[in-house]
C-alpha positions as CSV (number, residue, x, y, z in Angstrom):
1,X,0.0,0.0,0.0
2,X,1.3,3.3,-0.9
3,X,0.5,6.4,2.0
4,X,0.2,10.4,1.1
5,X,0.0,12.7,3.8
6,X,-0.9,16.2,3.6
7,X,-2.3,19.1,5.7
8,X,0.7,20.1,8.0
9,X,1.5,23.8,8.5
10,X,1.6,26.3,11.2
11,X,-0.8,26.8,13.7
12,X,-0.9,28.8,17.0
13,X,-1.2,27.3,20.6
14,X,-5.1,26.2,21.1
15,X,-5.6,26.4,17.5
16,X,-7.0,22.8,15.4
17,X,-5.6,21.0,12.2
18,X,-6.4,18.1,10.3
19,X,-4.4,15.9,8.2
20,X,-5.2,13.4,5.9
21,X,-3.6,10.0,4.5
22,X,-4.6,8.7,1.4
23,X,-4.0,5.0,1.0
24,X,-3.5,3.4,-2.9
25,X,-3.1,0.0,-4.3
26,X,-4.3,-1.9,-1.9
27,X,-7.2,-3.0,0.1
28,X,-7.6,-0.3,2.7
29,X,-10.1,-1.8,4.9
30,X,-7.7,-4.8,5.8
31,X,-5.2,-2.3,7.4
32,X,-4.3,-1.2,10.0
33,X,-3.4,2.6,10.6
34,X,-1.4,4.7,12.4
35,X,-0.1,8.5,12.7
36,X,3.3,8.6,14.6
37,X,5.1,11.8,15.2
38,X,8.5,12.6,15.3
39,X,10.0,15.6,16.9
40,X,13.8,17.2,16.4
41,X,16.1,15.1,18.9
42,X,13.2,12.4,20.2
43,X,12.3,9.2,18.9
44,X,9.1,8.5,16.5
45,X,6.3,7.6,18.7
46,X,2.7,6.2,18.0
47,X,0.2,9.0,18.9
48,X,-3.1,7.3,17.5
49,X,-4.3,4.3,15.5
50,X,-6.9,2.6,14.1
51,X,-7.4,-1.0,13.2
52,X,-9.0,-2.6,10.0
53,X,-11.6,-3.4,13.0
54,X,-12.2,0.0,14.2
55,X,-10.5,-0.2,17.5
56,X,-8.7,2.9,18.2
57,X,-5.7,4.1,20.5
58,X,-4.4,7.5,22.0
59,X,-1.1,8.0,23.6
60,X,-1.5,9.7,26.6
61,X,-0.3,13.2,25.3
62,X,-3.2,13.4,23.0
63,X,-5.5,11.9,24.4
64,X,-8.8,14.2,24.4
65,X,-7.2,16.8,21.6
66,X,-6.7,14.4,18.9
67,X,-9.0,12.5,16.7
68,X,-8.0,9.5,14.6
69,X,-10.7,8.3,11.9
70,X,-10.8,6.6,8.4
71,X,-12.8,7.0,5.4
72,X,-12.9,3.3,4.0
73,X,-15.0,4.2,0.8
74,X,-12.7,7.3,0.5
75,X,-9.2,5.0,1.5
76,X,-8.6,7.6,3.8
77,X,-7.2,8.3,7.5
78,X,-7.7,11.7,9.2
79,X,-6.4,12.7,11.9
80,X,-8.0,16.2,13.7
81,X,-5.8,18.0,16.3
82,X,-7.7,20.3,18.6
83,X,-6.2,22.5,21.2
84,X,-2.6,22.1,19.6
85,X,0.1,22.7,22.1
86,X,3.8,23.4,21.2
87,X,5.0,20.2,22.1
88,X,2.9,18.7,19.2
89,X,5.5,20.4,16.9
90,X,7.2,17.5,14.9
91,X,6.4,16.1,11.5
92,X,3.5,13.6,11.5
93,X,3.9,10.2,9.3
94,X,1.1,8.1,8.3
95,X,2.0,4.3,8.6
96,X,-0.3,1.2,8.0
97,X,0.4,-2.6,8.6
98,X,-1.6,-5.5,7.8
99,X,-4.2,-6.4,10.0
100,X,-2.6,-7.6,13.4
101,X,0.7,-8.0,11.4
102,X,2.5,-6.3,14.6
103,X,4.9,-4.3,12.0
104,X,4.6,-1.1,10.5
105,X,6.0,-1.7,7.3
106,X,4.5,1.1,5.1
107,X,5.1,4.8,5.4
108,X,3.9,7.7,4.4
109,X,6.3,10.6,3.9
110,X,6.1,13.3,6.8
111,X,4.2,16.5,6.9
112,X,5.5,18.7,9.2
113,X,2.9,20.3,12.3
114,X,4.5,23.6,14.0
115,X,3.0,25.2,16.8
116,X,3.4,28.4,17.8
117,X,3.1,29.6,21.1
């Protein structure tokens, strides 16, 4: 499955964003996906999924702000970020796996979130 992100940009403290992943070329409903973050200096990290079953995860920082959700007819994943904090600054990959595979092995390319504060 190919992944393209879009919708990154600037955005002040408390202010919203969405992005969006469009999947291609395979069967989007029998994956699972993911947006991870990555900020300068840290390590990637998970901040939501959603499986090909609909079961869906928060980390704890964004748990409450953010929104994962996914357009099957439309081979889509959003992602809405509400009350965007500066520590949310970092660019923002898509990923998918296989249903219950337990390996993100497909990437979007990053689109970069910067909050101002």
């Amino acid at each position: 499955v190919q992944l393209q992100a879009s919708g990154g940009g600037l955005v002040q403290a408390g202010g919203s964003m969405r992005l969006s992943c469009a999947a291609s070329g395979s069967t989007f409903r029998s994956y699972d996906m993911g947006w991870y973050r990555q900020a300068p200096g840290k390590e990637r990290e998970l901040v939501a999924s959603v499986s090909s079953g609909d079961s869906i995860n928060y980390s704890d920082p964004v748990k409450g702000r953010f929104t994962i959700s996914r357009d099957n007819a439309g081979d889509t994943v959003f992602l809405q970020m509400n009350n965007l904090k500066p520590e949310d600054t970092a660019a923002y990959y898509c990923a998918a796996q296989y249903k219950d595979s337990g390996t993100w092995n497909f990437w979007g390319q990053g689109t970069q979130v910067t909050v101002s504060s």
